[in-house]
ROLUMZA-169824 format. One record per residue (C-alpha): residue number from 1; x, y, z. Coordinates in nm, 4 decimals. Example, Ala and Ser with C-alpha at 12.3 -4.5 7.8 and 13.67 -1.06 7.14 Angstrom:
ROLUMZA-169824
1,1.2300,-0.4500,0.7800
2,1.3670,-0.1060,0.7140
END
This chain:
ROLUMZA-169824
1,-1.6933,-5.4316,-0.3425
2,-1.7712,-5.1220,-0.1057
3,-1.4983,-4.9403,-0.2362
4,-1.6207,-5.0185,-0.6193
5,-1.9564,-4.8968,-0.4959
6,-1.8554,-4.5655,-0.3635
7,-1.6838,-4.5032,-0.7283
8,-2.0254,-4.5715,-0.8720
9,-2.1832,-4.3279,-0.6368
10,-1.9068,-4.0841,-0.6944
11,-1.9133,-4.1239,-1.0704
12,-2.2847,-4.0626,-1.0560
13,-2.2866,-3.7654,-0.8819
14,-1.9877,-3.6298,-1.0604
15,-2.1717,-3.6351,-1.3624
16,-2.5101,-3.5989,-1.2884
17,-2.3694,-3.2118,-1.2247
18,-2.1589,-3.1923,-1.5233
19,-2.4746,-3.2706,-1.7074
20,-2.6340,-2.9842,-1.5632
21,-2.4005,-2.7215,-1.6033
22,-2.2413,-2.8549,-1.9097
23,-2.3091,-2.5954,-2.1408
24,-2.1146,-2.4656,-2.4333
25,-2.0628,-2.7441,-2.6358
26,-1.7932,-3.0269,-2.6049
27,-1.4942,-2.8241,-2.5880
28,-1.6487,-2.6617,-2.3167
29,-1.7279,-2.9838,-2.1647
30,-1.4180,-3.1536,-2.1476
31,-1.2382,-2.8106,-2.0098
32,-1.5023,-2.8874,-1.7289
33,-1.3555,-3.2239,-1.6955
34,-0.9907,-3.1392,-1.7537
35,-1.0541,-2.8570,-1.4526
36,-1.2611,-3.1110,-1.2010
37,-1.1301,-3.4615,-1.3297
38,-0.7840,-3.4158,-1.3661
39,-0.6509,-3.0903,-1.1683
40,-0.8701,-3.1043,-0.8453
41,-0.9978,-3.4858,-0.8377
42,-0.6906,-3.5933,-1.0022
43,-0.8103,-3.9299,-1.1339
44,-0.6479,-3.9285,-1.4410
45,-0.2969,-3.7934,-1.5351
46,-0.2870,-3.4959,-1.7685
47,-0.1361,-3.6565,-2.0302
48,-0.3433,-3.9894,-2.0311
49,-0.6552,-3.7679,-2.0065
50,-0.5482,-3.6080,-2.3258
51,-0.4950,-3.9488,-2.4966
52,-0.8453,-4.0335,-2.4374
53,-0.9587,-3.6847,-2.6248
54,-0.7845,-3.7729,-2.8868
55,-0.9213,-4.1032,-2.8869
56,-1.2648,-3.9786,-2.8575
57,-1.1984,-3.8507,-3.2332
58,-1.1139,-4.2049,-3.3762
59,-1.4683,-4.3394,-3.3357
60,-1.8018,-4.2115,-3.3927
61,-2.0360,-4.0434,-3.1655
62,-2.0054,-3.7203,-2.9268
63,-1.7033,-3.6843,-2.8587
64,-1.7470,-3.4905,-2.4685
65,-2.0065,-3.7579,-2.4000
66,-1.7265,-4.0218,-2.5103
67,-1.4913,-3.8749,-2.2476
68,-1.7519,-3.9361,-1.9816
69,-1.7492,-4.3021,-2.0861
70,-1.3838,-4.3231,-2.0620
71,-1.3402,-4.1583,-1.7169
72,-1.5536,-4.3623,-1.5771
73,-1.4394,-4.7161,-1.7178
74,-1.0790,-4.5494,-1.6044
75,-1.2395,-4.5296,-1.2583
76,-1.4795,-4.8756,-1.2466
77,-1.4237,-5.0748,-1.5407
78,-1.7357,-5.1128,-1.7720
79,-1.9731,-5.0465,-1.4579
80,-1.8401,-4.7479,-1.4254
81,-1.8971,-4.6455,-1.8738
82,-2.2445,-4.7046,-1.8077
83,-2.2909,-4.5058,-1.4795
84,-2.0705,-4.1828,-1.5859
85,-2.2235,-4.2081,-2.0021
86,-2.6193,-4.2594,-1.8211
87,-2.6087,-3.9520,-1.5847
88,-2.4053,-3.7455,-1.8172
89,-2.6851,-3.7783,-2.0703
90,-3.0013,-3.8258,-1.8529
91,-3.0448,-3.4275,-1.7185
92,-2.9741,-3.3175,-2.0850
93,-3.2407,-3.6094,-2.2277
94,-3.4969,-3.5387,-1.9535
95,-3.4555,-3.1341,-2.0708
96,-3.5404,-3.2165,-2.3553
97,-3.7991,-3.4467,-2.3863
98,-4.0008,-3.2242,-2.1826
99,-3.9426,-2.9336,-2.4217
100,-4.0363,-3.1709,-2.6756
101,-4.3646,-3.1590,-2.5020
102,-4.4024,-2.8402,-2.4561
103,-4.3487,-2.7778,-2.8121
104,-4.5793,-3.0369,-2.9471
105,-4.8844,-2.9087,-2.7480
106,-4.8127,-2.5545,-2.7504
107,-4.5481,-2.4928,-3.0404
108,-4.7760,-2.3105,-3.2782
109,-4.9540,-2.0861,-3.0400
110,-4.8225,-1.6732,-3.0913
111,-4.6413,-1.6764,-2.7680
112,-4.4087,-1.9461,-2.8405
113,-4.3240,-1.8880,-3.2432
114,-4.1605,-1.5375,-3.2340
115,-3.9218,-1.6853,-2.9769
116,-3.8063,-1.9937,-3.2236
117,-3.7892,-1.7069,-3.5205
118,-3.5285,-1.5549,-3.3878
119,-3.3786,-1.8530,-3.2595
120,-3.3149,-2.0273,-3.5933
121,-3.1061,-1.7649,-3.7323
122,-2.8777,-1.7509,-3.4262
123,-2.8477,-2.1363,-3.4458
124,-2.7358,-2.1578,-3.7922
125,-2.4257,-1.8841,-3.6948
126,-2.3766,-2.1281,-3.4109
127,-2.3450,-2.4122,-3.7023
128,-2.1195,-2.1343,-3.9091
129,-1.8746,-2.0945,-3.6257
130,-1.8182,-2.4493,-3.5440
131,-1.7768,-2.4706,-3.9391
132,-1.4901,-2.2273,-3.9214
133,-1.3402,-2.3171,-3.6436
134,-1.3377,-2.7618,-3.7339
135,-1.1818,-2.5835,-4.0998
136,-0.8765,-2.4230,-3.9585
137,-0.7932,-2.7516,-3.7850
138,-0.8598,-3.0082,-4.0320
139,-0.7949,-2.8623,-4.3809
140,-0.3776,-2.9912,-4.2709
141,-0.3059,-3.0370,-4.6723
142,-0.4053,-2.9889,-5.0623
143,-0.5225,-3.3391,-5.0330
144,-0.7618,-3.3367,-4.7479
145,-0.9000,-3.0028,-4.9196
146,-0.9280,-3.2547,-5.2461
147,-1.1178,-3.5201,-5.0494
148,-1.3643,-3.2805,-4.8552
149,-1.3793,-3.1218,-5.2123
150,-1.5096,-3.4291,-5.3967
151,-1.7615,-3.5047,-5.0808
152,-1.9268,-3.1925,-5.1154
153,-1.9343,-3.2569,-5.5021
154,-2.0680,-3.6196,-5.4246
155,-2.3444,-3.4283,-5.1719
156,-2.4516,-3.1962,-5.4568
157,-2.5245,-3.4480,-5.6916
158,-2.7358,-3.6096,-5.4605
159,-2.5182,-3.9143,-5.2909
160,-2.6573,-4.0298,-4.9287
161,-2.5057,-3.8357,-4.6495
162,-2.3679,-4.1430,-4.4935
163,-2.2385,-4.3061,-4.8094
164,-2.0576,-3.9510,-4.9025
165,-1.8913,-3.9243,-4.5138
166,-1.7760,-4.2872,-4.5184
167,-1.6562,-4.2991,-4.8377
168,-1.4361,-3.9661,-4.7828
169,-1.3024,-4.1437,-4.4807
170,-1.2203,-4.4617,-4.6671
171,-1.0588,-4.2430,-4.9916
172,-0.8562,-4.0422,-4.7263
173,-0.7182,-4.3449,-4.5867
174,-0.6069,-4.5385,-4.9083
175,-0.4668,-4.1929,-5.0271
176,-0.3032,-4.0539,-4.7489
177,-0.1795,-4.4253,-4.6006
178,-0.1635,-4.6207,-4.9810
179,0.2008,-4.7543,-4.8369
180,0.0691,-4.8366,-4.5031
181,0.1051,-5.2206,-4.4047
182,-0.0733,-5.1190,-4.0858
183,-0.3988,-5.1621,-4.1822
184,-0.5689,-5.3736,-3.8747
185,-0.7245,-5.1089,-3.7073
186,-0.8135,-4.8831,-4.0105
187,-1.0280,-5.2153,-4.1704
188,-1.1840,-5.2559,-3.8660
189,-1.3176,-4.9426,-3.8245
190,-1.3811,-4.8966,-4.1706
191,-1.5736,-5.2394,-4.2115
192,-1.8161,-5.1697,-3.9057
193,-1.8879,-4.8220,-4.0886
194,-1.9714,-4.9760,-4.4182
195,-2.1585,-5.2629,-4.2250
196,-2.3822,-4.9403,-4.1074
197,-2.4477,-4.8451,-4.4279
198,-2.6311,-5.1371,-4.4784
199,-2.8870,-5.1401,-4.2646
200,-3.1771,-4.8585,-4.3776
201,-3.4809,-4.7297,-4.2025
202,-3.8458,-4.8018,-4.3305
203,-3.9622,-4.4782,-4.4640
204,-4.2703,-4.6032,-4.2467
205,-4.2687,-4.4368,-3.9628
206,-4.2549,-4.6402,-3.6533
207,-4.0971,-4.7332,-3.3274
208,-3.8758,-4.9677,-3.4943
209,-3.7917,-4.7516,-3.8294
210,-3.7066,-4.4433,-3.6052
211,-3.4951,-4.6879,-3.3750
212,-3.3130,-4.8097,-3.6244
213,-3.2340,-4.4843,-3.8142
214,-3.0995,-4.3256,-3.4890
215,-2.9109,-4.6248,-3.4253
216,-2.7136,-4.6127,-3.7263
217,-2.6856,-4.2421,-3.7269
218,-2.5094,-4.3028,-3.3424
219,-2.2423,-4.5863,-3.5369
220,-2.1301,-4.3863,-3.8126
221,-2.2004,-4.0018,-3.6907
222,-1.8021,-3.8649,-3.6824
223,-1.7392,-3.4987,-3.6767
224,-1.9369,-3.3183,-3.4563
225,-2.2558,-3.3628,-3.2855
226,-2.3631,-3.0894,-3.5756
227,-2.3190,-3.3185,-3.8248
228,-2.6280,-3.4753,-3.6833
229,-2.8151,-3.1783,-3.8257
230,-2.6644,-3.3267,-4.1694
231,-2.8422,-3.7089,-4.1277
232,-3.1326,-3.5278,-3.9763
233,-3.1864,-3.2686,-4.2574
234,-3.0814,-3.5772,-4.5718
235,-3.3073,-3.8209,-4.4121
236,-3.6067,-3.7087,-4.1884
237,-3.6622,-3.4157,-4.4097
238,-3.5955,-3.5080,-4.7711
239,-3.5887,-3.9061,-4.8124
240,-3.8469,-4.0121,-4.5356
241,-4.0690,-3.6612,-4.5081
242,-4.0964,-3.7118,-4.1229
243,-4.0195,-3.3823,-4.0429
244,-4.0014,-3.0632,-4.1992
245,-3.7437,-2.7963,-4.2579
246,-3.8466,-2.5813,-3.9996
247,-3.9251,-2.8497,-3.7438
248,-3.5608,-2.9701,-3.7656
249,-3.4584,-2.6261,-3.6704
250,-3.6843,-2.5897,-3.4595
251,-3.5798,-2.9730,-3.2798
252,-3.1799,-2.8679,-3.2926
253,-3.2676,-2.4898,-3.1616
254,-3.4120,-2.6374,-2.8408
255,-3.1978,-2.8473,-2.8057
256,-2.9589,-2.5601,-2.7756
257,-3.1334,-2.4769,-2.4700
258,-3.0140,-2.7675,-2.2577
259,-2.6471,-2.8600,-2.1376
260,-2.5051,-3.1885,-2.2123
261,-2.4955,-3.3398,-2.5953
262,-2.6351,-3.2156,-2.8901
263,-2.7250,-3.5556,-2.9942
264,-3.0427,-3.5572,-2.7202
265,-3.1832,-3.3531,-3.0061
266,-3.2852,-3.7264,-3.0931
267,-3.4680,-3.7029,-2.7754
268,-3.7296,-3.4082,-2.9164
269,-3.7634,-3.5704,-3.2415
270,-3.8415,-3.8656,-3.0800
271,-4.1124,-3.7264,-2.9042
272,-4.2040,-3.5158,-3.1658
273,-4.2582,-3.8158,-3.3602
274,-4.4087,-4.0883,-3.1345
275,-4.4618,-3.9562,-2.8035
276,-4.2814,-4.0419,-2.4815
277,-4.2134,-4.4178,-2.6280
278,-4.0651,-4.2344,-2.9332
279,-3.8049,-4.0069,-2.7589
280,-3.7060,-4.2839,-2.5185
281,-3.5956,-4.5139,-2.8520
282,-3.4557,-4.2628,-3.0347
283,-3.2209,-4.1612,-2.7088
284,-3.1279,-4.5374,-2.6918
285,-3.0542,-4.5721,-3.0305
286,-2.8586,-4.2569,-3.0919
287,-2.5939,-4.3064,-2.7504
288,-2.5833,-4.7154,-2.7466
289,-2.3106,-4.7466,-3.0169
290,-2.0923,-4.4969,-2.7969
291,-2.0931,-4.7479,-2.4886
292,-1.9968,-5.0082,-2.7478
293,-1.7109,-4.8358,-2.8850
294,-1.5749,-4.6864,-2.6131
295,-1.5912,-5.0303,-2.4532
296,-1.3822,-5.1978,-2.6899
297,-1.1684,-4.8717,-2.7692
298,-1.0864,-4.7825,-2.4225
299,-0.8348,-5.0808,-2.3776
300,-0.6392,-4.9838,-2.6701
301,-0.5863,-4.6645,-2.6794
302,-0.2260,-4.6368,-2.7198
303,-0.1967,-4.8460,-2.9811
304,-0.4646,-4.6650,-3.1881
305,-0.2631,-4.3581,-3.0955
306,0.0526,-4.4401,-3.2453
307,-0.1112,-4.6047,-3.5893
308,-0.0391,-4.2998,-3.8931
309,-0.3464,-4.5423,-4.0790
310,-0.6398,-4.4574,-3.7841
311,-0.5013,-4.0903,-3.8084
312,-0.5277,-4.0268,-4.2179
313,-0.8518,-4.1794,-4.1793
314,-0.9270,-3.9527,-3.8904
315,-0.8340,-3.6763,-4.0822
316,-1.0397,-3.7949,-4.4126
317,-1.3850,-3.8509,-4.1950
318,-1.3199,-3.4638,-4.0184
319,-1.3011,-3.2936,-4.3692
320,-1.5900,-3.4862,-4.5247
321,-1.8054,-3.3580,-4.2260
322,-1.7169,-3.0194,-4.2580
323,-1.8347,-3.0786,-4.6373
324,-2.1404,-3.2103,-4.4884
325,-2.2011,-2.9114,-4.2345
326,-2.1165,-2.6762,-4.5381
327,-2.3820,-2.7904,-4.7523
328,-2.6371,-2.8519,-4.5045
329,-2.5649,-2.4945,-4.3899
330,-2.6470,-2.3686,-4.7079
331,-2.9434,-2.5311,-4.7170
332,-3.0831,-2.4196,-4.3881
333,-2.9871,-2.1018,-4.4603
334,-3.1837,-2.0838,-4.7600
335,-3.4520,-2.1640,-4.5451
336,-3.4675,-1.9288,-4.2673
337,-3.2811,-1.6095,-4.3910
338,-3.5639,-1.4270,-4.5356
339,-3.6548,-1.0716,-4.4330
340,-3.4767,-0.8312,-4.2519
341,-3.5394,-0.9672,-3.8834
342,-3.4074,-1.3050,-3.9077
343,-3.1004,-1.1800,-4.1525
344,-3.0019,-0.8725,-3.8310
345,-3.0350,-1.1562,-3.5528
346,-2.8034,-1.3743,-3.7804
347,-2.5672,-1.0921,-3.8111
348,-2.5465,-1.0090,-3.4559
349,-2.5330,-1.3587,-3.3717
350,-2.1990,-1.4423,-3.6343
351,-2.0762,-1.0861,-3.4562
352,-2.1410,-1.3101,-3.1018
353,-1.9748,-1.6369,-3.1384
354,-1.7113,-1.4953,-3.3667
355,-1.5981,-1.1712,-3.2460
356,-1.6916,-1.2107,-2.8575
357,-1.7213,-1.5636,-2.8266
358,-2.0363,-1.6055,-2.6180
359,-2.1529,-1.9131,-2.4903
360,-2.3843,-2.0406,-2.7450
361,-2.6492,-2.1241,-2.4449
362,-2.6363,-1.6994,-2.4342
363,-2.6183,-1.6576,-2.8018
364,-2.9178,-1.8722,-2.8672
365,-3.1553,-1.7159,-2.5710
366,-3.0511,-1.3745,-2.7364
367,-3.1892,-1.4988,-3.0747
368,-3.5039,-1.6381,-2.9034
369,-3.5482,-1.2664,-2.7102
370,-3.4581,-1.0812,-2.9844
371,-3.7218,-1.2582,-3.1987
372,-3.9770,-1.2182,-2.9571
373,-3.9185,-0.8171,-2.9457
374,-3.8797,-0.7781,-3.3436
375,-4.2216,-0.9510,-3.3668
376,-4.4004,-0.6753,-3.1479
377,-4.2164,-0.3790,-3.4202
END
């Protein structure tokens, strides 16, 4: 029992400093944990650790903070998931939720705006790059380019944001895997997405509505953690009116600012929203079906590894996000590019992340300084 308790402690402190330092975004993340877990700790074989990556990608949720979960039920069983996941996301939460703060009382005051102006433009290249880079790897065939094709159609015409990713994921996997007899694990997955879909938010706002739309968002949210910007934008800003355009950019801008997963950008909302008791729900919510999942996924991995069905519907979900990041893009864009300030930092910021490939905790504190100076031209 002593020696499970010293994993605990271990596990805790291990990632109670990744979640400091873990900036960059989750490949940046997990090259932290290939560099500390696996080459100087060595806890986990390389090629197991790499298993688990890739297994990250068959569920939803963030896929780095995923990883956590997996070392540590690797190290201490499903003690172990919860310890590693809780202090891997508390630093990043805690950020946040005080910049949430911050931003509600003082948001609006002179000193504070011209900063977030020149953030927002150097978030959306942020957005762009990830866009570009998520393309290269999933567009694999003419047919995946036909599914995440007929999702952005779907999205243009108005379908819900969830309905539109799910249902690319379930078309990819009756087209790509039609001859498949190995359809266990696909169906399962498949059924507790469409399960999700069933279960809507009051437009009401309320502990429980916002509680329940962050928990959903957390079951079905595949991709990347900026696809969250997606359910964010389609939902909170369009269908419910809780938030605005520009205080969604202004919510996933800070929470740019802080290491660990984009997804505490629930956190800020949250207390954006309803106070302290808001952001603590909506942090819940967002990173409880992750400990579920990885919980039940965790044991078998290498079966899910080897099935061609979890992988063409792996492949489906990843282009029908980048169909949702496109057109959400576009829509943001529409909304911030105006004038010449914003449209130079956007510039300078694509030159940033594309041609010198900045950490996007630089590129976005550029934006926010550069904002700041164009506003005293």
């Amino acid at each position: 029992m002593s020696g499970n308790k010293e994993r605990l402690l271990e596990l805790a402190r291990t990632f109670l400093r990744l979640g400091v330092i873990g900036f960059g975004g989750p490949a940046a993340t997990i090259a932290m944990m290939d560099d500390d877990i696996v080459q100087r700790r060595r806890w986990l074989s390389r090629e197991h650790f790499l298993d688990l990556v890739g297994a990250t990608n068959l569920i939803p949720g963030p896929n780095s903070t995923e990883m956590v979960m997996h070392i540590g039920y690797e190290r201490a069983k499903f003690p172990g998931l919860v310890v590693a996941g809780a202090c891997f996301i508390l630093p990043a939460a805690l950020m946040t939720g005080v910049l949430g703060w911050l931003y509600l009382s003082y948001g609006t005051i002179p000193e504070v705006e011209p900063f977030l102006v020149g953030i927002k433009p150097a978030v959306l290249a942020i957005i762009l790059s990830a866009l570009w880079r998520l393309g290269r790897t999933a567009m694999k065939s003419l047919s995946l380019f036909l599914v995440g094709l007929i999702v952005a159609s779907a999205l243009v015409l108005g379908a819900s944001e969830v309905l539109a990713l799910v249902g690319g994921g379930i078309l990819g996997l009756v087209w790509l895997q039609w001859r498949s007899r190995s359809l266990e694990a696909g169906l399962a997955i498949t059924g507790a997405a469409y399960l999700m879909l069933q279960v809507q938010a009051a437009k009401t706002l309320s502990l429980w509505a916002l509680g329940l739309f962050f928990l959903k968002v957390g079951a079905v949210l595949y991709g990347s953690g900026y696809v969250l910007i997606a359910f964010l934008e389609g939902d909170l800003v369009q269908n419910y009116g809780w938030l605005t355009e520009q205080q969604l950019l202004d919510a996933v801008a800070i929470g740019q600012f802080t290491p660990g997963p984009v997804l505490t950008t629930a956190t800020f909302i949250g207390v954006l929203l309803l106070g302290l008791p808001g952001g603590t729900v909506a942090t819940l919510a967002i990173f409880l079906p992750s400990f579920v999942f990885v919980a039940i996924l965790n044991p078998i991995v290498p079966r899910l590894r080897r099935s061609p069905l979890t992988a063409s519907f792996l492949d489906a979900i990843n282009v029908s996000a980048l169909a949702l990041m496109a057109i959400v893009t576009v829509r943001l864009g529409a909304a911030v590019l105006f004038g010449w300030a914003p449209a130079l930092i956007f510039a300078l910021a694509v030159l940033a992340v594309f041609r010198f490939r900045l950490n996007v905790a630089m590129v976005v504190l550029g934006g926010g300084v550069m904002g700041y100076l164009l506003q005293l031209l």
